[in-house]
Short mmCIF file of the C-alpha atoms (twelve columns), coordinates in Angstrom:
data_MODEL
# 
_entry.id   MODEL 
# 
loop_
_atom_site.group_PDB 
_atom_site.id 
_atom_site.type_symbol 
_atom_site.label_atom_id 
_atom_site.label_alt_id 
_atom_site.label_comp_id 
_atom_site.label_asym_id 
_atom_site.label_seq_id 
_atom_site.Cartn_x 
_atom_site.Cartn_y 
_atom_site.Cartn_z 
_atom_site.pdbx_PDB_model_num 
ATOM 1   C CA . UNK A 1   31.124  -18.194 -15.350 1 
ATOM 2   C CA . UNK A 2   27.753  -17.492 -15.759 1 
ATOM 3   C CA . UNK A 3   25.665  -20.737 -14.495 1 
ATOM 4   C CA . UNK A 4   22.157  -21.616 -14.412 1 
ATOM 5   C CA . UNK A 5   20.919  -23.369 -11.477 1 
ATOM 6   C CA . UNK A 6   18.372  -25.961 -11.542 1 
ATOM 7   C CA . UNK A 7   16.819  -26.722 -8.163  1 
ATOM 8   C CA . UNK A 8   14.525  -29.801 -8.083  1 
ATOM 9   C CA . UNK A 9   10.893  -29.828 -8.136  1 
ATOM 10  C CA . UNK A 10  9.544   -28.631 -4.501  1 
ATOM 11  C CA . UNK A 11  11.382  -25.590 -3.934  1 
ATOM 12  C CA . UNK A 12  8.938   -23.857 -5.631  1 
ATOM 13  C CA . UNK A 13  6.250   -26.002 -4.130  1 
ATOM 14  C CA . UNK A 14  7.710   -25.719 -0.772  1 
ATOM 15  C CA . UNK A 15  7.466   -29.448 -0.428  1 
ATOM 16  C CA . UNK A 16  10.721  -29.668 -0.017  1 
ATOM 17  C CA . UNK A 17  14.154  -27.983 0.194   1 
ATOM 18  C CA . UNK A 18  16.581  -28.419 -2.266  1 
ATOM 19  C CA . UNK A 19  19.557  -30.225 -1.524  1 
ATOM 20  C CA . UNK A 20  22.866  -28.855 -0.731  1 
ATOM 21  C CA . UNK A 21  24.434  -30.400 -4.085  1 
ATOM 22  C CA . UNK A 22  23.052  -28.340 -7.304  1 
ATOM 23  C CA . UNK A 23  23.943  -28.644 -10.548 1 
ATOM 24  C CA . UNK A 24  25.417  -26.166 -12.563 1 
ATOM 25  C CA . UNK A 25  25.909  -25.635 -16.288 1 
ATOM 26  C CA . UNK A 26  28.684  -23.403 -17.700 1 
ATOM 27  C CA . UNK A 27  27.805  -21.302 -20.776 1 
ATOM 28  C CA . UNK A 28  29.770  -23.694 -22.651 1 
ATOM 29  C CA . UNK A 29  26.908  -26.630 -21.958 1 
ATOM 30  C CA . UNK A 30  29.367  -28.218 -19.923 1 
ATOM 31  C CA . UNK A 31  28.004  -29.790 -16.800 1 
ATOM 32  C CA . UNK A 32  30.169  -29.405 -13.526 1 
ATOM 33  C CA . UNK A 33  28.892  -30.502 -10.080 1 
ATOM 34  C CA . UNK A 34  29.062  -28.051 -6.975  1 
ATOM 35  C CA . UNK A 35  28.761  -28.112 -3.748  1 
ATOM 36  C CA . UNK A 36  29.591  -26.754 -0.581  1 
ATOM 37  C CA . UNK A 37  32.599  -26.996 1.760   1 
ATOM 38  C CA . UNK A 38  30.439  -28.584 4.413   1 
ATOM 39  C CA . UNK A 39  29.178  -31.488 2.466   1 
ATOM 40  C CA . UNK A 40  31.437  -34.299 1.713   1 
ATOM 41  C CA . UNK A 41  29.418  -36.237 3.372   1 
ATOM 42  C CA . UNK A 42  27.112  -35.744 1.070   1 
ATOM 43  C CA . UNK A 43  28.867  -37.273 -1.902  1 
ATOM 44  C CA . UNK A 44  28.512  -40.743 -0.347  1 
ATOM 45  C CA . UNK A 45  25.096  -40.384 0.280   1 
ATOM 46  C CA . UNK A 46  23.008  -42.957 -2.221  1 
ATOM 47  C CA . UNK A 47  20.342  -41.083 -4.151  1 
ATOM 48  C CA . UNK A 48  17.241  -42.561 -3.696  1 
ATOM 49  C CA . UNK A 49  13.710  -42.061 -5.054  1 
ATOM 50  C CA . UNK A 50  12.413  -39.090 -3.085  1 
ATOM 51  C CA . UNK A 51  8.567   -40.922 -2.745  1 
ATOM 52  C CA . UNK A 52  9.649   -43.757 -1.111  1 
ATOM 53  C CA . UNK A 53  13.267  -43.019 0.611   1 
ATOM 54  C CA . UNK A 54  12.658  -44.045 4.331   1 
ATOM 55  C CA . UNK A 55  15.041  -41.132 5.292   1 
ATOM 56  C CA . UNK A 56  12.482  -38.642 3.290   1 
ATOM 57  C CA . UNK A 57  9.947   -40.009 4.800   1 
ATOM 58  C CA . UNK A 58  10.966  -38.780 8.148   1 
ATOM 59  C CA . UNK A 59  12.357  -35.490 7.010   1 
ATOM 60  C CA . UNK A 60  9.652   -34.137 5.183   1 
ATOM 61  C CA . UNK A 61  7.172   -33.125 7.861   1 
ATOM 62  C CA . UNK A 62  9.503   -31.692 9.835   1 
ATOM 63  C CA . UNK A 63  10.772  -29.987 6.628   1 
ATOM 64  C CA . UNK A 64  6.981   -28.867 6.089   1 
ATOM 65  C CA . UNK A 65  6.821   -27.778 9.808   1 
ATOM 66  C CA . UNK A 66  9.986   -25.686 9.299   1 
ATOM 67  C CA . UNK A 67  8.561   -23.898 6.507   1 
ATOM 68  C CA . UNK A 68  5.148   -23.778 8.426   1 
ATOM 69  C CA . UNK A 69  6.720   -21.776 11.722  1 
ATOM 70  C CA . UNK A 70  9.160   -19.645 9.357   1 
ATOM 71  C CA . UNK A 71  5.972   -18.645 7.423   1 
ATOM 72  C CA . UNK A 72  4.417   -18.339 10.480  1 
ATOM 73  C CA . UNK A 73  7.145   -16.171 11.732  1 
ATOM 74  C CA . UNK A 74  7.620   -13.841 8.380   1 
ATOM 75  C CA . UNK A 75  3.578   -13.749 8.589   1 
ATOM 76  C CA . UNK A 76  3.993   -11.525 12.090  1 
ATOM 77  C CA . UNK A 77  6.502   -9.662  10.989  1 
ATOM 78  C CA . UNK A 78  4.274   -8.503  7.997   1 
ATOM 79  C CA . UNK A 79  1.724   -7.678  10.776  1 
ATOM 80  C CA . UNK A 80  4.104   -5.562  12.410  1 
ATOM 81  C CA . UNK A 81  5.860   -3.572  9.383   1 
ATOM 82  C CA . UNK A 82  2.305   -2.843  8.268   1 
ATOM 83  C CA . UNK A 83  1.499   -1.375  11.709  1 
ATOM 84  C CA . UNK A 84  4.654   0.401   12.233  1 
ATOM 85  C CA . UNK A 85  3.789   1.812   8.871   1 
ATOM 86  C CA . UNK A 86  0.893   3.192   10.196  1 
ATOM 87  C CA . UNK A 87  2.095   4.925   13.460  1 
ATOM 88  C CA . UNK A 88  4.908   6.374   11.511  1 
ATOM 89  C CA . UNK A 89  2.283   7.812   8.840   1 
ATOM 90  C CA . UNK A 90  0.004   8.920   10.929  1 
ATOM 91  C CA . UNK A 91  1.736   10.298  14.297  1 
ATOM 92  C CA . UNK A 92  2.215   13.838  13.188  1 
ATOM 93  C CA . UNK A 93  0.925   16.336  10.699  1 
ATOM 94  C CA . UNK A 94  1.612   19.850  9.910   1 
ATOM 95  C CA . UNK A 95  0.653   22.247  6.989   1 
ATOM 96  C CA . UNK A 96  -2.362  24.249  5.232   1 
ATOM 97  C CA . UNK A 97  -5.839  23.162  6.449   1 
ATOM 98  C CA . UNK A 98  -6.537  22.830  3.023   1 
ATOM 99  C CA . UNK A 99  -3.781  20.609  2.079   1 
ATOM 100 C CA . UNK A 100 -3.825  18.263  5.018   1 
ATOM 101 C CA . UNK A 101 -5.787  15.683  3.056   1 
ATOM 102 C CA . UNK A 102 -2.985  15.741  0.683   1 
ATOM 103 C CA . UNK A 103 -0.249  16.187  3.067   1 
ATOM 104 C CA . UNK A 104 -1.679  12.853  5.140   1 
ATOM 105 C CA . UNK A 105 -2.015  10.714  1.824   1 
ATOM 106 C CA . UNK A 106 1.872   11.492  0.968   1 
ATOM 107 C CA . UNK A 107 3.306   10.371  4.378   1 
ATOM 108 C CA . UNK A 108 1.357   6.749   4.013   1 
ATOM 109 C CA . UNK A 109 2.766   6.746   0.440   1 
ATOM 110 C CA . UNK A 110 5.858   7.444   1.817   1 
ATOM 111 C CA . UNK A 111 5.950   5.244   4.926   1 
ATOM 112 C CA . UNK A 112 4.647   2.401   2.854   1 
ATOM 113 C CA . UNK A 113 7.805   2.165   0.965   1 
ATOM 114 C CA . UNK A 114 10.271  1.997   3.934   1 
ATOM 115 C CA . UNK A 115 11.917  -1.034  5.109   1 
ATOM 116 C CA . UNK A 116 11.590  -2.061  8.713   1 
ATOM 117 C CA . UNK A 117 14.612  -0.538  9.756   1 
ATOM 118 C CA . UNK A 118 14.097  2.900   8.023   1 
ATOM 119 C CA . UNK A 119 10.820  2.758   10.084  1 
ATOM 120 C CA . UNK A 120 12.274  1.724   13.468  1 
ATOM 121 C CA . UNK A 121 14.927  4.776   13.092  1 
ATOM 122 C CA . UNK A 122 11.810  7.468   12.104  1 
ATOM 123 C CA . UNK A 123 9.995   6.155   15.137  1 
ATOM 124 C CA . UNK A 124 12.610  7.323   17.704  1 
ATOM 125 C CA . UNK A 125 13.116  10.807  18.234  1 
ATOM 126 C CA . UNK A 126 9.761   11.348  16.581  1 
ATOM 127 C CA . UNK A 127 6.882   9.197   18.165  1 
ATOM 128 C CA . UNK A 128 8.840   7.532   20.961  1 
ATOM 129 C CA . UNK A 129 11.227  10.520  22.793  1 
ATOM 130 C CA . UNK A 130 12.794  10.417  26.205  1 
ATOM 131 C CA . UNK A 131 10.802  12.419  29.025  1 
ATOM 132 C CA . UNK A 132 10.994  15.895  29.130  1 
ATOM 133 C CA . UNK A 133 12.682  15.985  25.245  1 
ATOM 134 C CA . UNK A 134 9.493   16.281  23.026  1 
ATOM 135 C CA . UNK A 135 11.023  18.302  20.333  1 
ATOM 136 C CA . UNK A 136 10.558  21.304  19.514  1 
ATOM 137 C CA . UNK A 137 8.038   22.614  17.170  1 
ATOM 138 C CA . UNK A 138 9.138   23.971  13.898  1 
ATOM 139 C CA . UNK A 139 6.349   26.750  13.491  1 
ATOM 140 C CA . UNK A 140 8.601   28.731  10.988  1 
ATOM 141 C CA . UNK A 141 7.677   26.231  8.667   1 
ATOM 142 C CA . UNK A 142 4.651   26.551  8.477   1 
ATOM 143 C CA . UNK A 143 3.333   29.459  5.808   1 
ATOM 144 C CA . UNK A 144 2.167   32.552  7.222   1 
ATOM 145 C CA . UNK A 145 -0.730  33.882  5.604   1 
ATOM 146 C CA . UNK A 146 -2.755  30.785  5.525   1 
ATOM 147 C CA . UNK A 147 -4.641  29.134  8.225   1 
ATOM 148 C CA . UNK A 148 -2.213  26.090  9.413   1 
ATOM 149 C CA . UNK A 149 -2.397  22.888  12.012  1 
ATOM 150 C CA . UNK A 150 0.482   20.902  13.517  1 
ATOM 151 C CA . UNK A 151 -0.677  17.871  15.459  1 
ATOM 152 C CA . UNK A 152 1.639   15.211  16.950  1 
ATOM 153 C CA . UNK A 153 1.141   12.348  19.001  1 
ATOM 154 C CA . UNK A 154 4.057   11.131  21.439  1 
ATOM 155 C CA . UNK A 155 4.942   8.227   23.327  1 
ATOM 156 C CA . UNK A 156 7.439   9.386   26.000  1 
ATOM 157 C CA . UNK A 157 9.871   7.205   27.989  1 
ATOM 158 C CA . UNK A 158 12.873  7.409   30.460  1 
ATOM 159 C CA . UNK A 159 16.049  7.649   28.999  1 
ATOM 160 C CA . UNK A 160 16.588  3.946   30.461  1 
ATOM 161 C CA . UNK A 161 13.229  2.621   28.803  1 
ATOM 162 C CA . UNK A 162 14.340  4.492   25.823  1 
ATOM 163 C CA . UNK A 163 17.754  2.694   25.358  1 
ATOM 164 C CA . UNK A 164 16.214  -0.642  25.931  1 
ATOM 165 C CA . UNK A 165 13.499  -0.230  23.800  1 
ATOM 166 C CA . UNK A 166 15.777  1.030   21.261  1 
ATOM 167 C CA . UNK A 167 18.180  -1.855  21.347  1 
ATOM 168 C CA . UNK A 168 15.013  -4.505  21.473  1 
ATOM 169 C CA . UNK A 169 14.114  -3.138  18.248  1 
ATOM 170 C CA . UNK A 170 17.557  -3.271  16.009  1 
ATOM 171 C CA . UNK A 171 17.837  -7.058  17.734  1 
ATOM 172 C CA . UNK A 172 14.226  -7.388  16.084  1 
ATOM 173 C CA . UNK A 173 15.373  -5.799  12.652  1 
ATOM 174 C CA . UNK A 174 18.426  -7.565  12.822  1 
ATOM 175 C CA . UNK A 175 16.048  -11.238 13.625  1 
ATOM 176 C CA . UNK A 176 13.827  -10.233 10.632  1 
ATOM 177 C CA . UNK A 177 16.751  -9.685  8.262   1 
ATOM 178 C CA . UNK A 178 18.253  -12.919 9.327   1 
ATOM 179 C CA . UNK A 179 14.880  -15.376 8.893   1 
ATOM 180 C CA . UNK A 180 14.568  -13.389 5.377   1 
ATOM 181 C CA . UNK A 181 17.765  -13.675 4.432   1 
ATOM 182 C CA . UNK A 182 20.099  -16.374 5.961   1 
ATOM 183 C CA . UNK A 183 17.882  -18.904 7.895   1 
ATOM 184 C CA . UNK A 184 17.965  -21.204 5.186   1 
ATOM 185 C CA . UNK A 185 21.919  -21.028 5.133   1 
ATOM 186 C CA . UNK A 186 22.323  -21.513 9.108   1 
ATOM 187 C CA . UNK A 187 20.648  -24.841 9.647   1 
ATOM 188 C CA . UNK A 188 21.179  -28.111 7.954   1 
ATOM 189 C CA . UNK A 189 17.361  -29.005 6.610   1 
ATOM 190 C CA . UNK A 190 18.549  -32.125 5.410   1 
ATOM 191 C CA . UNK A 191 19.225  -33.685 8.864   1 
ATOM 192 C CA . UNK A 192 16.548  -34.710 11.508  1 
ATOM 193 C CA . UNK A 193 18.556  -32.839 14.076  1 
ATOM 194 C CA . UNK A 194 19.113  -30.204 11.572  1 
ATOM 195 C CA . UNK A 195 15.290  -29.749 11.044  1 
ATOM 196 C CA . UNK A 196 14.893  -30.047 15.402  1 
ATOM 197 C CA . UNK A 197 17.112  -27.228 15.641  1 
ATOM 198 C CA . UNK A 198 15.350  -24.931 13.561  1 
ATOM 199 C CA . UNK A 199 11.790  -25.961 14.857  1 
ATOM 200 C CA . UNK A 200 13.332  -24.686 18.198  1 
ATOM 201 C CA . UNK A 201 14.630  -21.530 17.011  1 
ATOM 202 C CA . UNK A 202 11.331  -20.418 14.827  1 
ATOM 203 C CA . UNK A 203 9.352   -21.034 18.240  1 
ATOM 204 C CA . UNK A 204 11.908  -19.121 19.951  1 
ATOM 205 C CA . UNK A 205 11.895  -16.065 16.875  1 
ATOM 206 C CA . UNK A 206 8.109   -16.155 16.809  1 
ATOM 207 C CA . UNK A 207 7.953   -15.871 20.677  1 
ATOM 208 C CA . UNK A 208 10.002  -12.750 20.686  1 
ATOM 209 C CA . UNK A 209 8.287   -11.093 17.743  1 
ATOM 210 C CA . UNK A 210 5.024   -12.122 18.925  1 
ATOM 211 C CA . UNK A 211 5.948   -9.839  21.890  1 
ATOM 212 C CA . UNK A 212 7.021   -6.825  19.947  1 
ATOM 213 C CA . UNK A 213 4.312   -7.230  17.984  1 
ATOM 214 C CA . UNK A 214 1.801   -6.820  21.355  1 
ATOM 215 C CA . UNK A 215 3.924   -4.165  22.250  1 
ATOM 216 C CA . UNK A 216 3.564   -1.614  18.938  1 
ATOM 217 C CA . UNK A 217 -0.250  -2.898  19.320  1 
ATOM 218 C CA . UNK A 218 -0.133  -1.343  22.648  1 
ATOM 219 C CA . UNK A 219 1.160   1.982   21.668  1 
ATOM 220 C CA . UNK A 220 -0.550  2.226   18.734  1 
ATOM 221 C CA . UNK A 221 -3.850  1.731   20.962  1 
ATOM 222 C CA . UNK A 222 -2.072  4.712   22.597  1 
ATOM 223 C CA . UNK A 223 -1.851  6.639   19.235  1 
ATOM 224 C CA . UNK A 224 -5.563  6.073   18.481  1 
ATOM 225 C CA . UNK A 225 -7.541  7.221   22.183  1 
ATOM 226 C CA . UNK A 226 -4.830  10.509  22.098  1 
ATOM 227 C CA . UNK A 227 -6.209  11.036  18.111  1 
ATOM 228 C CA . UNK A 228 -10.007 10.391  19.617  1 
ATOM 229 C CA . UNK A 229 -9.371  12.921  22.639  1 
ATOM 230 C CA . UNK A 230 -7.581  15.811  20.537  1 
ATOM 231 C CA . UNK A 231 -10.815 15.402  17.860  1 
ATOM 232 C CA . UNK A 232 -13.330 15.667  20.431  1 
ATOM 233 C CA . UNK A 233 -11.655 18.789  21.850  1 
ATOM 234 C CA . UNK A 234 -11.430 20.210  18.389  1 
ATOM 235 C CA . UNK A 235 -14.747 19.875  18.206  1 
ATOM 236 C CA . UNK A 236 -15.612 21.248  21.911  1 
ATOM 237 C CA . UNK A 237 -17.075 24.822  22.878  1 
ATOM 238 C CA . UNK A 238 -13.614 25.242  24.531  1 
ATOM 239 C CA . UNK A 239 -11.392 24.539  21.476  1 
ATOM 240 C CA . UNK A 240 -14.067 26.861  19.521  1 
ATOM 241 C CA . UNK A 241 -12.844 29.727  21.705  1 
ATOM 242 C CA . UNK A 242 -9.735  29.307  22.003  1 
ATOM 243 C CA . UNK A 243 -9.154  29.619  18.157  1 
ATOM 244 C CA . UNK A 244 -11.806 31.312  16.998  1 
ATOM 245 C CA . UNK A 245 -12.252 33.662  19.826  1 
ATOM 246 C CA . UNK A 246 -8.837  34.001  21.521  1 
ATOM 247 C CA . UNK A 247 -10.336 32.642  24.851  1 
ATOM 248 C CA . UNK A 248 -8.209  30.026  26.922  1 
ATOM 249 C CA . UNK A 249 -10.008 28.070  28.823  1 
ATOM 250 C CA . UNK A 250 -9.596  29.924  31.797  1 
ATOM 251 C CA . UNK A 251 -11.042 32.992  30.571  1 
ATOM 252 C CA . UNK A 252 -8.197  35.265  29.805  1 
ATOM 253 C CA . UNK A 253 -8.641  36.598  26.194  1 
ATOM 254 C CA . UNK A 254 -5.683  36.884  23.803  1 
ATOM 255 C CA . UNK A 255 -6.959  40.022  22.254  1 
ATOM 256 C CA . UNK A 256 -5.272  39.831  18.946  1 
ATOM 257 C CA . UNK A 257 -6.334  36.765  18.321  1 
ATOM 258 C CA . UNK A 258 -10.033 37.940  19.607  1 
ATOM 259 C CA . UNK A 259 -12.689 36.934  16.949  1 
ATOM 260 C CA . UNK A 260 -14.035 40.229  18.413  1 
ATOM 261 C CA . UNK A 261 -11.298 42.146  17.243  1 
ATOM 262 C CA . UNK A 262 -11.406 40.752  13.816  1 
ATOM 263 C CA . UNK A 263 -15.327 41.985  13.906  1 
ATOM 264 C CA . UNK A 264 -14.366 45.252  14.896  1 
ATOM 265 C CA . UNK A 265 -12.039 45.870  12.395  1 
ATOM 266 C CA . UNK A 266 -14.026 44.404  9.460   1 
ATOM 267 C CA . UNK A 267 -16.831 46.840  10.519  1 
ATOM 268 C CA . UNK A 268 -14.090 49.836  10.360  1 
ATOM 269 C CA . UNK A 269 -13.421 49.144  7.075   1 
ATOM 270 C CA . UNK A 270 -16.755 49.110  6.111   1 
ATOM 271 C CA . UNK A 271 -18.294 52.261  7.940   1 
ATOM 272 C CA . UNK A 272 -15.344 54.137  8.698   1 
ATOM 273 C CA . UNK A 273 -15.670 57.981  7.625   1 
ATOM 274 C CA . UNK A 274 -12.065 59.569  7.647   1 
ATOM 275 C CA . UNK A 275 -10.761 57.282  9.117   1 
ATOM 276 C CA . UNK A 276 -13.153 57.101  12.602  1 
ATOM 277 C CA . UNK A 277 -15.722 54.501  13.244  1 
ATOM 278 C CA . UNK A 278 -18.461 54.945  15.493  1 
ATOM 279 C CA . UNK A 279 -19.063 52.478  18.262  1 
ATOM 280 C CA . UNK A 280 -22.477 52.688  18.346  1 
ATOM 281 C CA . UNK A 281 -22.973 52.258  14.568  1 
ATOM 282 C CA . UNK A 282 -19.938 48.939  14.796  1 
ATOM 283 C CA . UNK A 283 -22.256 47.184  17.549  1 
ATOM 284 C CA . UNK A 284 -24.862 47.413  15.115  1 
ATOM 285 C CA . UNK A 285 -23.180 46.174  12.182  1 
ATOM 286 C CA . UNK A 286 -21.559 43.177  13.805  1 
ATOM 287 C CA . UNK A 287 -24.290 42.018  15.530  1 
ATOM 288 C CA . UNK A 288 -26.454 41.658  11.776  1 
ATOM 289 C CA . UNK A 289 -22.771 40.321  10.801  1 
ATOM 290 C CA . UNK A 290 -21.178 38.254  13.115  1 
ATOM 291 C CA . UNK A 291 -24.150 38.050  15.837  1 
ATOM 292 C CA . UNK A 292 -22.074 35.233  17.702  1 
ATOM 293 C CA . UNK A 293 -19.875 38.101  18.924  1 
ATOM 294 C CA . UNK A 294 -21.283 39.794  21.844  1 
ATOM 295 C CA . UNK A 295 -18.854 42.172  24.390  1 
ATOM 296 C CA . UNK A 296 -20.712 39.573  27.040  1 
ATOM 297 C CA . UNK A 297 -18.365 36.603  25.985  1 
ATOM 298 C CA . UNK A 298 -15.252 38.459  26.268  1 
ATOM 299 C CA . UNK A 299 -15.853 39.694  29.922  1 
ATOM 300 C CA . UNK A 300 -16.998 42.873  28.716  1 
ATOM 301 C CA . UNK A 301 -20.523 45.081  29.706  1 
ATOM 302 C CA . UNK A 302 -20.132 47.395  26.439  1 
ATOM 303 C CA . UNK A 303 -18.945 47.451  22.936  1 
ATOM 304 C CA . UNK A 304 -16.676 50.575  24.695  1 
ATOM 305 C CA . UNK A 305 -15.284 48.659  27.062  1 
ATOM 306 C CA . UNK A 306 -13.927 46.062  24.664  1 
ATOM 307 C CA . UNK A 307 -12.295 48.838  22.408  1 
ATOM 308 C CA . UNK A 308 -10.844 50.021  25.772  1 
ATOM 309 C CA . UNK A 309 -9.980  46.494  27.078  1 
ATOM 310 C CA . UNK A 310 -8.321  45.338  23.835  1 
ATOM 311 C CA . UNK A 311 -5.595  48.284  23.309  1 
ATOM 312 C CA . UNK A 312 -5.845  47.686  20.013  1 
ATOM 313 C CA . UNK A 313 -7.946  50.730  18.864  1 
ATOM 314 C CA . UNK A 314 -7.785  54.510  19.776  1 
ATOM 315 C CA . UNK A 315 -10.511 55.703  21.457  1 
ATOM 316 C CA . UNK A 316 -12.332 59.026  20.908  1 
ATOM 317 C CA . UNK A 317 -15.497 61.121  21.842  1 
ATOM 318 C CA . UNK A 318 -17.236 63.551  19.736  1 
ATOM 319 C CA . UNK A 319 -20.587 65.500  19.640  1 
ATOM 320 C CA . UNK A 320 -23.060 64.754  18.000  1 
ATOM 321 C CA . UNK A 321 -26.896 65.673  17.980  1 
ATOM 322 C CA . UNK A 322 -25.858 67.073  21.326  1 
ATOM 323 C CA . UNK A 323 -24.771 63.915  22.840  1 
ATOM 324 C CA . UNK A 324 -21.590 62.518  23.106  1 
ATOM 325 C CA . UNK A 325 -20.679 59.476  21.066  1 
ATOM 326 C CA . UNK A 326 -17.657 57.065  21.051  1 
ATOM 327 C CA . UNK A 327 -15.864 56.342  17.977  1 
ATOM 328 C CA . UNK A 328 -12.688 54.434  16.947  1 
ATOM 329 C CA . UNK A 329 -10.010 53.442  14.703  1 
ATOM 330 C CA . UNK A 330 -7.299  50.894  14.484  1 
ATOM 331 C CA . UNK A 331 -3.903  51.873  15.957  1 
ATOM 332 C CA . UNK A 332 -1.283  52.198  13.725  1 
ATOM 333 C CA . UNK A 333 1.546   48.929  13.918  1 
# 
């Protein structure tokens, strides 16, 4: 049977809610009534003008107060799916420096089609982890011949804090699901003590997502002044040198990664004669170049003493003019 159903005039209004008896029409045009297990009582009831019924009256502002706390309580939860969104988007990124704009704009896309529950189950293991179990980072995804970033932002718990927090979130889900789905169903809104029942357990929902609600706020607050503090080191001296230059911040210099070493080699390639650099001649060359690279900034008193330092060259002397001069080459892999 395939049955139209014809609610009166306020459900769509949200004056008031429709009554438990609806009318349905079969396909046929025949006209049957239905109605639920639960309402016999309802059959006896008189029907009565809905403007002036004394019993209406009294039921429809609490009726508009139910539907003003469940709105009130759907209305938070919107707050919170839209800021879970947000932590889930923008917790973590990884990929080509030039694609990161993209890369970012994909994972709000994505995240912004999730339901709450597909969010709450991304967030653990991911932005909220158990102390001492970070993850580990997947660099062998990341291309190879590219310049690449991976940035991730953590909120770490005990494994106790972790389990609670976990459980305080599927009640939550579960809560949401329930005041979208089935309030309506649980609680007689055609009662007075029907409609006090619900007021009590709207103030009671709103309370608890209220509280969630401060909570995400708080990490998410968290999210933000880690974001600020990683930015400003990206764009300190010290982060400078430690990518650019291959110097940590305590002074030790990861040669390979030495923007010295880079200089030295692009001013092999381009004054190299069989093979051999000279040193003299490189120092020259880099400093019209590259002038930010000095041998003084590595720890070093001489463009020698950096070839020496770095192992990454050979090293020989030869005569020339009648002096002796120091020339180089890359050593082979």
């Amino acid at each position: 049977m395939i049955a139209d159903v014809d609610y009166p005039q306020g459900i769509a209004g949200t004056d008031t809610f429709p009554p438990r008896s609806i009318v349905a029409r079969r396909t046929t045009g025949e006209t049957v009534a239905c109605e639920s297990d639960e309402d016999s009582h309802a059959r006896a009831r008189p029907m009565m003008d809905m403007t002036t019924s004394p019993v209406t009256n009294v039921l429809q502002p609490l009726q508009r107060d139910v539907q003003r706390l469940l709105g009130r309580c759907l209305l938070r939860l919107q707050q919170y799916e839209r800021l879970m969104k947000a932590i889930v988007a923008h917790h973590e990124i990884s990929g080509p420096a030039h694609s990161l704009e993209a890369i970012r704009t994909a994972r709000i896309e994505d995240a912004a089609t999730k339901t709450l529950g597909t969010l709450v189950g991304q967030l653990f293991g991911s932005y909220v982890v158990t102390d001492g179990n970070g993850g580990k980072e997947r660099d062998n995804d990341l291309p190879g011949d590219v310049i690449s970033f991976r940035t991730r932002v953590q909120l770490s718990l005990s494994a106790q804090d972790y389990a609670k927090t976990q459980a305080d979130l599927k009640d939550l889900v579960s809560l949401r699901n329930t005041l979208v789905h089935h309030f309506i169903d649980q609680h007689d809104l055609w009662t007075v003590d029907g409609c006090r029942a619900a007021q009590d357990e709207l103030g009671s929902a709103y309370t608890r997502i209220d509280q969630h609600f401060e909570q995400l706020r708080g990490w998410a607050e968290h999210m933000d002044q880690a974001r600020r503090l990683a930015a400003e080191f990206v764009q300190s001296d010290v982060f400078q040198d430690l990518v650019v230059n291959g110097i940590a911040p305590d002074g030790t210099v990861d040669w390979p990664a030495a923007g010295i070493v880079r200089a030295l080699r692009e001013a092999a390639a381009q004054l190299a004669v069989e093979g051999w650099t000279p040193i003299a001649a490189a120092g020259r060359w880099i400093a019209d170049q590259h002038p930010e690279q000095l041998p003084a900034k590595y720890g070093c008193s001489s463009w020698r003493q950096v070839v020496h330092e770095c192992r990454l060259f050979e090293l020989r002397y030869r005569e020339v003019e009648g002096q002796r001069a120091a020339w180089y080459r890359p050593r082979e892999a």
